[in-house]
NUBA-528411 format. One record per residue (C-alpha): x, z, y; residue in one letter; residue number from 0. Coordinates in steps of 0.5 Angstrom, whole numbers, plus 500, padded with zeros to 3 digits. Each point is the difference from the previous one (the first is absolute). Layout:
<recs>
REC | x | z | y | residu | num
REC | X | Z | Y | A | NUM;
...
</recs>
This chain:
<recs>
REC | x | z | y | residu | num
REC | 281 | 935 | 560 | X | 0;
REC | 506 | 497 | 502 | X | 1;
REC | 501 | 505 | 507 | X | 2;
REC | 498 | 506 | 497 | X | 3;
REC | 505 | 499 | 494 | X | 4;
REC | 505 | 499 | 506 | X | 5;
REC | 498 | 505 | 505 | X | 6;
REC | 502 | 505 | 493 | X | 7;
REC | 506 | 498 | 497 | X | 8;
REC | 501 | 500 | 508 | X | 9;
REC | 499 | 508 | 500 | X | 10;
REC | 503 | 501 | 493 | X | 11;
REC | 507 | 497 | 503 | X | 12;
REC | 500 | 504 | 506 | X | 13;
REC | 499 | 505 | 496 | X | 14;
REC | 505 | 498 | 494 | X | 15;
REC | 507 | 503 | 504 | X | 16;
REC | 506 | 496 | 501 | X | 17;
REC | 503 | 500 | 493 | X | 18;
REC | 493 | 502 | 496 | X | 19;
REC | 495 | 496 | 496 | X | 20;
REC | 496 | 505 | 498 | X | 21;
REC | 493 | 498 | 504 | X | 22;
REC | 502 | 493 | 497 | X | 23;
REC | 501 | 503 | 492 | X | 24;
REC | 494 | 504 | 501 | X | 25;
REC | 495 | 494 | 503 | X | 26;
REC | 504 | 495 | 494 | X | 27;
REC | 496 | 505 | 496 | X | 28;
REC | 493 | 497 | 501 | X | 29;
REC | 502 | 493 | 503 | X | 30;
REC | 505 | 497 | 495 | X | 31;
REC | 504 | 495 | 499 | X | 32;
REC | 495 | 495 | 498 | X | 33;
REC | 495 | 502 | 505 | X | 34;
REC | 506 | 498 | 505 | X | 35;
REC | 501 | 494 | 497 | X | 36;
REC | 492 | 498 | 499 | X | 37;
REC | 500 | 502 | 508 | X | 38;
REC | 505 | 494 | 502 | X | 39;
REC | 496 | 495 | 496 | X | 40;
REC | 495 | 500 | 503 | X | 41;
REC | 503 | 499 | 506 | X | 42;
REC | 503 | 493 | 504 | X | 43;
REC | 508 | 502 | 501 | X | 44;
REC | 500 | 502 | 507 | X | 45;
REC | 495 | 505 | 499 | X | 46;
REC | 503 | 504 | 493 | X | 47;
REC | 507 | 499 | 504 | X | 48;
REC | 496 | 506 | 505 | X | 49;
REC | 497 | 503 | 495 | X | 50;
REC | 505 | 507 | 499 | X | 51;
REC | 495 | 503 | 495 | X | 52;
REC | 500 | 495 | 495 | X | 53;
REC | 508 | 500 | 500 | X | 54;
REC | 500 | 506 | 500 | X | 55;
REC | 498 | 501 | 493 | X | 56;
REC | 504 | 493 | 499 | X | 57;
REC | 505 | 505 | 501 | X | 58;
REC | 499 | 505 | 494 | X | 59;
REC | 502 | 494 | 495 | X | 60;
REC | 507 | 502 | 503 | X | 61;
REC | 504 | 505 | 498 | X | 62;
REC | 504 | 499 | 507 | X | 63;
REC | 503 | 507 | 502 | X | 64;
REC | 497 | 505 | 504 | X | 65;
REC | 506 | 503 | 504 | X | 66;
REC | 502 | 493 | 502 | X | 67;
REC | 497 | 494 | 505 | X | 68;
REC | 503 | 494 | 495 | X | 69;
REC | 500 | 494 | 506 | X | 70;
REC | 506 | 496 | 496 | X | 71;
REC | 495 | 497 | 495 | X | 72;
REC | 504 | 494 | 502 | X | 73;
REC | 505 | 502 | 496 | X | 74;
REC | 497 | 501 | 493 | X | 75;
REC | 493 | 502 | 500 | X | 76;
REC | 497 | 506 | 495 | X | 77;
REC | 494 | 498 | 494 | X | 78;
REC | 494 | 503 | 500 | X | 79;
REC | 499 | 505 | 494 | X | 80;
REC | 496 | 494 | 496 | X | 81;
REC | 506 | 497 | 500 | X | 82;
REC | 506 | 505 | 498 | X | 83;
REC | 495 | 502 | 495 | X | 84;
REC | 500 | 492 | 498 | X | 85;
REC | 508 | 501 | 499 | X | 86;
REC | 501 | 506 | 496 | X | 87;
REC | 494 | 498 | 495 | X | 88;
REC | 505 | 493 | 499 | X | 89;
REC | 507 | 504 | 500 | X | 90;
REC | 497 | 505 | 495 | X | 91;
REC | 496 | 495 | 495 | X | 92;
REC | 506 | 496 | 500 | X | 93;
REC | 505 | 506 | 498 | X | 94;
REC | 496 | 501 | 494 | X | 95;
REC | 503 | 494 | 496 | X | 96;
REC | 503 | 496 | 506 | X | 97;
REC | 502 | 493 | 497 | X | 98;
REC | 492 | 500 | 497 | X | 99;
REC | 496 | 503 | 507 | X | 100;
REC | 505 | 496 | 504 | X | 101;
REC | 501 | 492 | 498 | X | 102;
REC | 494 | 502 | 494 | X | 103;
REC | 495 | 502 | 505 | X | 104;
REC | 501 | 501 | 508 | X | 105;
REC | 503 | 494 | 500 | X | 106;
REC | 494 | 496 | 498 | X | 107;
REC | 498 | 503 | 507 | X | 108;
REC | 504 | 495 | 505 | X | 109;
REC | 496 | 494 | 499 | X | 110;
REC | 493 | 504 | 502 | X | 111;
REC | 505 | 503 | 506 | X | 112;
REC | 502 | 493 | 502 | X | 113;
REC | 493 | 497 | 501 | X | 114;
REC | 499 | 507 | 504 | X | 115;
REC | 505 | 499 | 505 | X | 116;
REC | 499 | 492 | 500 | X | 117;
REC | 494 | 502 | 503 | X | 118;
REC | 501 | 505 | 505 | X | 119;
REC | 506 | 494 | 502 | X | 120;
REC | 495 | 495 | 500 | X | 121;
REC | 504 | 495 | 495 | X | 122;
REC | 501 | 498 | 493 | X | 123;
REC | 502 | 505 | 495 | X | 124;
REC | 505 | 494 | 498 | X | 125;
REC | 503 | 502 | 507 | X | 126;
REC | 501 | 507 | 499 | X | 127;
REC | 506 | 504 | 497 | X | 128;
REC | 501 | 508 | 500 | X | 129;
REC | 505 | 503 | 501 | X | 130;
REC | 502 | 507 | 504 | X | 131;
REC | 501 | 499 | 507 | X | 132;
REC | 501 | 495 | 506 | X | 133;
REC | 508 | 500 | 499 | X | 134;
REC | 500 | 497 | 493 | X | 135;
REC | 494 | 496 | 501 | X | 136;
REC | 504 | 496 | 506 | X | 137;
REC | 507 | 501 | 498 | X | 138;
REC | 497 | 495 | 494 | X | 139;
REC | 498 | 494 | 504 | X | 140;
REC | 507 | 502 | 504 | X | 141;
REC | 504 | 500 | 496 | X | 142;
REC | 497 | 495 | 495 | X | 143;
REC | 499 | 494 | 505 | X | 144;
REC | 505 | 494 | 499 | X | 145;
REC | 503 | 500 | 507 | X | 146;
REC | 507 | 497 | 501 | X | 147;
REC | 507 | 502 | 505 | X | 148;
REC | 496 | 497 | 506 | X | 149;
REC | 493 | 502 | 499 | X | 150;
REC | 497 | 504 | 506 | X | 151;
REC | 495 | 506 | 499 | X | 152;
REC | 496 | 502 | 507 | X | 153;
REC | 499 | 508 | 500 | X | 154;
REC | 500 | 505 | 506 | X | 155;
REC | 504 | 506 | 501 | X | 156;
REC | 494 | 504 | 499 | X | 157;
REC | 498 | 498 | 493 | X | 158;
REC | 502 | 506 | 494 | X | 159;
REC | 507 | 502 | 499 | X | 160;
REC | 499 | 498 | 492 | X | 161;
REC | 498 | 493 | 502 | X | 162;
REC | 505 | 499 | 505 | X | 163;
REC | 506 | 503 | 495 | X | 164;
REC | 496 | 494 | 496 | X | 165;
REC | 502 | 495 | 503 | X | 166;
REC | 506 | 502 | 502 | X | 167;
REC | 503 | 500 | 494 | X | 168;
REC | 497 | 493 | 498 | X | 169;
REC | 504 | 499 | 507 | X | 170;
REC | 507 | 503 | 496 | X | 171;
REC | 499 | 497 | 493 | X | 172;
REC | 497 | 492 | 503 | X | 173;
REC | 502 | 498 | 505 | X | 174;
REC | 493 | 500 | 503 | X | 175;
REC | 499 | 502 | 508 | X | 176;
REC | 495 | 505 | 503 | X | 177;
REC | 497 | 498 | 507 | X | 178;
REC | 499 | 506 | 503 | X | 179;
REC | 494 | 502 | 505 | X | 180;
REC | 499 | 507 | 505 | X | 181;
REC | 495 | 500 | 502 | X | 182;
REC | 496 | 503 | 505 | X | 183;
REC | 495 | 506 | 498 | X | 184;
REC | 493 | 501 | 501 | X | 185;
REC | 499 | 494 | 502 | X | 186;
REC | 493 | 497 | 501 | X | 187;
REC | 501 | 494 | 500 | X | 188;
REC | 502 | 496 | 493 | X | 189;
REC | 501 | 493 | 504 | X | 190;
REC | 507 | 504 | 501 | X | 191;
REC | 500 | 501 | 493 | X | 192;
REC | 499 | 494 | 497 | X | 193;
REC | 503 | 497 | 505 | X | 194;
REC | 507 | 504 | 499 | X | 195;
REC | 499 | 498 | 492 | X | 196;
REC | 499 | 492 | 502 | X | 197;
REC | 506 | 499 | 505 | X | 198;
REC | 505 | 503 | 495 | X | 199;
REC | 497 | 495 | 495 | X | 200;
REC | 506 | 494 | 498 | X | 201;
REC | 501 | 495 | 495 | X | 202;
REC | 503 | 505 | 495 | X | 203;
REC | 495 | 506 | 501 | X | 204;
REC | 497 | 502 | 493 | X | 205;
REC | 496 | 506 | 501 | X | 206;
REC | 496 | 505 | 505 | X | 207;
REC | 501 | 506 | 498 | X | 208;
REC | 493 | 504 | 503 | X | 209;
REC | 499 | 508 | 501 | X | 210;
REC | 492 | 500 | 500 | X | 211;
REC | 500 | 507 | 503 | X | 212;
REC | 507 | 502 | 504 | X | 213;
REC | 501 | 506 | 496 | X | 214;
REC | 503 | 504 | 506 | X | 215;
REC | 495 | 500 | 505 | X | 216;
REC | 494 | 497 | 497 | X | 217;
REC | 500 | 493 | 503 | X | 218;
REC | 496 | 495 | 495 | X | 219;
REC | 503 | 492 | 501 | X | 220;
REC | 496 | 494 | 500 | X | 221;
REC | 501 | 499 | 494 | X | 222;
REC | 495 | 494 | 498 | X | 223;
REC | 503 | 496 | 506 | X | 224;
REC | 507 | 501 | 498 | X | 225;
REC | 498 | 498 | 493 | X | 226;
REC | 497 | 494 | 502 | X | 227;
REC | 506 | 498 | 505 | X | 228;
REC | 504 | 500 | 493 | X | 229;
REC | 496 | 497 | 497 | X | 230;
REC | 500 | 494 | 504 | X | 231;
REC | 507 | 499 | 500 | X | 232;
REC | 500 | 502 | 492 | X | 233;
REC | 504 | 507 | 500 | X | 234;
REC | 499 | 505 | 495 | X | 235;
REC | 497 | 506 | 504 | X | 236;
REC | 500 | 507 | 497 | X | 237;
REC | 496 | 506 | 502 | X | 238;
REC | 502 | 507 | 501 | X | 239;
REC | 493 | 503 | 499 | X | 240;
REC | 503 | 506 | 498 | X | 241;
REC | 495 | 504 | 506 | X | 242;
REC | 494 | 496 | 500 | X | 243;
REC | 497 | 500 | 493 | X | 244;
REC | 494 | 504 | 499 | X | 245;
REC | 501 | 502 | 507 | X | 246;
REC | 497 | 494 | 504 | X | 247;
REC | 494 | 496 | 497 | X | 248;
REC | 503 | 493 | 498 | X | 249;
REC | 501 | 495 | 494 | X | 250;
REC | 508 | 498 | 499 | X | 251;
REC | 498 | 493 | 498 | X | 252;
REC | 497 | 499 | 507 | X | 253;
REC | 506 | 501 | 504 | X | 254;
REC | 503 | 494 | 496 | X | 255;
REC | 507 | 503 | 498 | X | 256;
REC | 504 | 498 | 494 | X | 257;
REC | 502 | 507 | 498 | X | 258;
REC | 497 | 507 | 502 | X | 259;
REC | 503 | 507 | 498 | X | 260;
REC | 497 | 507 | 500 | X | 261;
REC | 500 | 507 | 498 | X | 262;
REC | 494 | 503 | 498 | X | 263;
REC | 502 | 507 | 500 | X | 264;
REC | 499 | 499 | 508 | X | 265;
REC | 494 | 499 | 503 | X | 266;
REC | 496 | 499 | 492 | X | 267;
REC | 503 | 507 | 498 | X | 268;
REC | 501 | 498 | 494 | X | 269;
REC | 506 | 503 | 496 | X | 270;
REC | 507 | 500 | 503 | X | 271;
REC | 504 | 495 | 497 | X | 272;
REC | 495 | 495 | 500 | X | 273;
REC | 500 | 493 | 503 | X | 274;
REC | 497 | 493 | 500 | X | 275;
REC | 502 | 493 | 501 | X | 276;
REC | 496 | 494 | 501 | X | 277;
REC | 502 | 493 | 500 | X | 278;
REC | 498 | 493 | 501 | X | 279;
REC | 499 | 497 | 493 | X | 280;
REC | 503 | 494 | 502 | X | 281;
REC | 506 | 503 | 503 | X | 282;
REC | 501 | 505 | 493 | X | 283;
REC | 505 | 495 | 496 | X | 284;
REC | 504 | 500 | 506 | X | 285;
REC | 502 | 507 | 501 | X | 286;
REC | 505 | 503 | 494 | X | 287;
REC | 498 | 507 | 498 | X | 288;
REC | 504 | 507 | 500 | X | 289;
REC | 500 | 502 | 493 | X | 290;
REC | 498 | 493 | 497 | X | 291;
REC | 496 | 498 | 494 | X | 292;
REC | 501 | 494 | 495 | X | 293;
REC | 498 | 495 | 504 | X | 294;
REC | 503 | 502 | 508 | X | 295;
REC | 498 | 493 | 502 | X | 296;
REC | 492 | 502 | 498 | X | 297;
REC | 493 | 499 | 505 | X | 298;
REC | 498 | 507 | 497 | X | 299;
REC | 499 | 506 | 504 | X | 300;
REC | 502 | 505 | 495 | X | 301;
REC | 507 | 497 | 499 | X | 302;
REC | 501 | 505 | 506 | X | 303;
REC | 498 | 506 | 496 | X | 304;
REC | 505 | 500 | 495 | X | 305;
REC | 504 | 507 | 501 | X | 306;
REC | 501 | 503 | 495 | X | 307;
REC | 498 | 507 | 498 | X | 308;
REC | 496 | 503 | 506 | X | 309;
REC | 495 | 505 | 501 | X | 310;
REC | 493 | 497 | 498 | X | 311;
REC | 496 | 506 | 504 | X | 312;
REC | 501 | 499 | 507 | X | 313;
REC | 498 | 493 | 499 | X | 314;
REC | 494 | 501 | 496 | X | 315;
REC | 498 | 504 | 505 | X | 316;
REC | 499 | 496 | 505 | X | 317;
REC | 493 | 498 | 498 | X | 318;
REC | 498 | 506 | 503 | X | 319;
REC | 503 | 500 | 507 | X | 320;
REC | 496 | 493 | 500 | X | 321;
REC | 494 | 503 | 498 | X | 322;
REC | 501 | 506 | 505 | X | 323;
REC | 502 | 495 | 505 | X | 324;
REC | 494 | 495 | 500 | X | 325;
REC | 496 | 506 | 500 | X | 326;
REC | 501 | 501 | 507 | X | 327;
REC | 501 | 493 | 502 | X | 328;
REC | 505 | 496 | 502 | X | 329;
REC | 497 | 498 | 506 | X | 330;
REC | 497 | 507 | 502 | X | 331;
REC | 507 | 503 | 497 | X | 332;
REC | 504 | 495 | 506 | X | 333;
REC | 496 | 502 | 506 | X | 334;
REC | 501 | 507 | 498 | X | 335;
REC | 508 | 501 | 499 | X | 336;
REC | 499 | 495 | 507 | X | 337;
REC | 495 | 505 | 504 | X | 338;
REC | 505 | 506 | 498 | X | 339;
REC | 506 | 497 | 503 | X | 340;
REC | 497 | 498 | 507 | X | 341;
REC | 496 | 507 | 498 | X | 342;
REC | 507 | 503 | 501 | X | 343;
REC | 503 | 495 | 506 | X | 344;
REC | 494 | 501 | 505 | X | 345;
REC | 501 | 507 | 500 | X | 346;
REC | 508 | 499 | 502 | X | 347;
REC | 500 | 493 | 503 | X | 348;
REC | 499 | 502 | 507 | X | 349;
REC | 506 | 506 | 501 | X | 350;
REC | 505 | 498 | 504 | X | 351;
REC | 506 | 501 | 495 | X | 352;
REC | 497 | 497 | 494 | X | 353;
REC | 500 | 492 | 498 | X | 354;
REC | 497 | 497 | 494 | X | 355;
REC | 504 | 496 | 497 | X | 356;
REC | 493 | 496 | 496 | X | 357;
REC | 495 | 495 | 503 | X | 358;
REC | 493 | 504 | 499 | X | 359;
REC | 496 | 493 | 500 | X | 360;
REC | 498 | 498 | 492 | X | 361;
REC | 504 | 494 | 500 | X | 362;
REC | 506 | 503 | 500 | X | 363;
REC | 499 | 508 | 497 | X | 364;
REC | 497 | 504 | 495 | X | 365;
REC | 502 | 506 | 498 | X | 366;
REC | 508 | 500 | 501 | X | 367;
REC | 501 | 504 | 507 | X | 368;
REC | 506 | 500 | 504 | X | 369;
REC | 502 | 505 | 506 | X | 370;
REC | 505 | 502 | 504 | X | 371;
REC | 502 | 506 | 505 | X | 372;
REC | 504 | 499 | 507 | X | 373;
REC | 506 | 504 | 500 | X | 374;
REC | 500 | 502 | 493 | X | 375;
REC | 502 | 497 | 492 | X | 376;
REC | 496 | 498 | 494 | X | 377;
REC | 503 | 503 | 496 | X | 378;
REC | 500 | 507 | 505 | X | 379;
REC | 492 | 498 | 500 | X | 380;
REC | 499 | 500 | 493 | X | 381;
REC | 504 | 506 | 499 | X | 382;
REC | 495 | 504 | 505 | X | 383;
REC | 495 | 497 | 497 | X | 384;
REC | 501 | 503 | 494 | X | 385;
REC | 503 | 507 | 502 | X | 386;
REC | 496 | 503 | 505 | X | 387;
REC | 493 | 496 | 497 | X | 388;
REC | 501 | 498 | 493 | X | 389;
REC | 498 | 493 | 501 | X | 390;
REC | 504 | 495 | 496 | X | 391;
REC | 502 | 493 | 504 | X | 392;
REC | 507 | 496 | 499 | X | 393;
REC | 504 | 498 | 506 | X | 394;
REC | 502 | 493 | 500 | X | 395;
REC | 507 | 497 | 503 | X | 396;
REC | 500 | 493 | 498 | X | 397;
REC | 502 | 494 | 505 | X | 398;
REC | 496 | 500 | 506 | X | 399;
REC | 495 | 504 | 497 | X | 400;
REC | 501 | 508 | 502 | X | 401;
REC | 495 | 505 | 500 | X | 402;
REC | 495 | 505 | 494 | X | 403;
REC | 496 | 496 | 495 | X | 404;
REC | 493 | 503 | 498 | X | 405;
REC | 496 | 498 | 494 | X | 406;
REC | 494 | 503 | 498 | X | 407;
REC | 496 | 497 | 494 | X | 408;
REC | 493 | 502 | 498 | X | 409;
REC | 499 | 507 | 499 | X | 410;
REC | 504 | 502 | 506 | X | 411;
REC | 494 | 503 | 505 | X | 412;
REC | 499 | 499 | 508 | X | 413;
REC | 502 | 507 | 501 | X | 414;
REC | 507 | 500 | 497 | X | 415;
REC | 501 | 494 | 505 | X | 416;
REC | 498 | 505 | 506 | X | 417;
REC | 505 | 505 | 498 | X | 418;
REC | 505 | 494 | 499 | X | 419;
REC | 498 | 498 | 508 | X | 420;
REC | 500 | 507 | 502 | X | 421;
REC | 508 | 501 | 498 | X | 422;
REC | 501 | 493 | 502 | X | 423;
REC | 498 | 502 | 507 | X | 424;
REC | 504 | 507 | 500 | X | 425;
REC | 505 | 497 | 497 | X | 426;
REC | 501 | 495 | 506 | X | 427;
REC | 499 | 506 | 505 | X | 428;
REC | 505 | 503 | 498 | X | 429;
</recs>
């Protein structure tokens, strides 16, 4: 039944043209979202990650654009309609009294919607905060440490700019010292990673600071071993998890960190502008939050939440990006995304003029692909891309990093991937 669903979407994407989803449109009509969701569950991971049909259908949640071939999902990622439909329905019941429907009402949701996240993240409810992306969720623990002149912060150069600004604001303001590492990407081989962080390490080192996910490339770091490397020398290790959560299939907890910041407008689709922060609840008094509370010194979680006014729809509305998410799997949704980036890479990989800047091994990749063309810029690249195939990538400049980042997410399709390689190729013949 499998094959032959196979062989049809098959010959309904050759037929679809280059830029049209008309065939698909037209199948969707008898086999729907939920029949696309149903199939997968009845599949293990690595068979649903193949099966075109089944996410196909998955697709027809999404209200992606039609004239585009979205592949910078690594920058933020779009809701399914379930979702969106959330977000009005609150932002419109709260317009219609909102100090009532706000505080009064949806209010009375963040506690249920802890509990879910802390479920997806497998820790206490009593660890999680909510917020509204990764920057503010990191920059709290940062800029909320006890740290004095002297301290030292490990990080890399290929960490995200607003950590980086971060830390080195601390740098201006206290006094602190932030030991630098540049390292060498893609590496398949994290004894040189934890190395690098262990070797840096002397009597005055306070925090690692660790990207889960290189943003840039894709490149996953060892963050388990790097976490029990600090913890054997009682340093602090606070986690950019900005590109991993609901991505991979993992629990925070199981990597023994002290901190871990996410957004969750990334890979959970859920809202723009919202986030999460989880944090060991013995490290909970230690750290001072942004905007404080009555009691800035406390061990509860939600004195991190004391924000003011804001938008109660967008985080009510994160129930249902769970909800959409753990219908699809975590486990099947992380062998998808990975199957579609060395999808793409195994059909440019052995052209001559083209290099990829990503590992194709599960240890160290995932959806986040990274290539680059001899003799030619990114930005040139990317900019082809767009004009001459309406498809939608990022070039990337950054350190030792230089090359095209692709990132496909769930509903994009094996046949906007072999336009992509097909353009890659022409654009590197050229």
């Amino acid at each position: 039944m499998k094959a032959s669903r196979r062989s049809f979407f098959r010959q309904m994407s050759a037929a679809a043209g280059a830029l049209s989803l008309s065939g698909m449109a037209a199948k969707a009509a008898s086999f729907e979202v939920t029949d696309g969701l149903k199939s997968l569950q009845s599949l293990d991971p690595f068979a649903a990650a193949e099966d075109e049909l089944s996410w196909a259908a998955v697709r027809q949640a999404y209200t992606v654009s039609p004239s585009i071939i979205n592949l910078n999902n690594g920058g933020v990622s779009p809701q399914p309609k379930v979702v969106q439909e959330a977000n009005d329905r609150y932002y419109h019941l709260s317009n219609e009294a909102p100090s009532y429907y706000m505080w009064g009402i949806l209010d009375q949701g963040r506690e249920p919607l802890r509990e879910k996240l802390a479920s997806l993240a497998g820790c206490s409810p009593e660890e999680v905060a909510i917020n509204r992306n990764a920057t503010e969720a990191l920059d709290t623990v940062i800029y909320g440490m006890d740290l004095k002149k002297g301290d030292e912060v490990i990080l890399t150069k290929q960490d995200y700019p607003n950590m980086i600004n971060a830390w080195k604001q601390r740098e201006m303001r206290d006094g602190i010292k932030l030991i630098w590492l540049n390292l060498d990407m893609p590496t398949e081989n994290a004894d040189y990673v934890v190395k690098a962080f262990t070797d840096a390490v002397t009597s005055k080192t306070k925090v690692f600071h660790i990207t889960h996910m290189i943003n840039w490339n894709g490149q996953i770091m060892p963050v388990k071993r790097l976490c029990e490397e600090a913890k054997k020398r009682n340093i602090f290790s606070l986690v950019d998890g900005a590109h991993t959560f609901a991505h991979m299939d993992f629990k925070v907890p199981d990597f023994g960190c002290d901190a871990y910041g996410t957004s969750l407008h990334k890979w959970l689709c859920a809202p723009f502008g919202t986030g999460m922060l989880y944090l060991r609840k013995e490290r909970i008094t230690e750290i001072w939050p942004i905007f404080t509370n009555d009691n800035p010194r406390g061990d509860n979680i939600r004195k991190f939440e004391s924000l003011g006014t804001r938008s109660f729809a967008p985080e009510q509305a994160i129930g249902q990006a769970i909800d959409f998410h753990n219908a699809i799997g975590p486990k099947r949704k992380e062998e998808r995304l990975r199957y579609l980036k060395n999808y793409w890479c195994e059909k440019v990989k052995d052209h001559p003029k083209v290099k990829l800047n990503i590992s194709l091994k599960a240890d160290f990749s995932c959806a986040l692909g990274n290539f680059a063309i001899e003799g030619k810029e990114p930005g040139e690249i990317a900019t082809r891309l767009f004009n001459d195939y309406k498809i939608h990538v990022v070039g990337i400049v950054w350190e030792n990093i230089k090359g095209v980042r692709v990132t496909p997410h769930v509903y994009t399709l094996t046949s906007e991937l072999d336009k992509l390689a097909a353009a890659i190729h022409k654009i590197a013949d050229s």
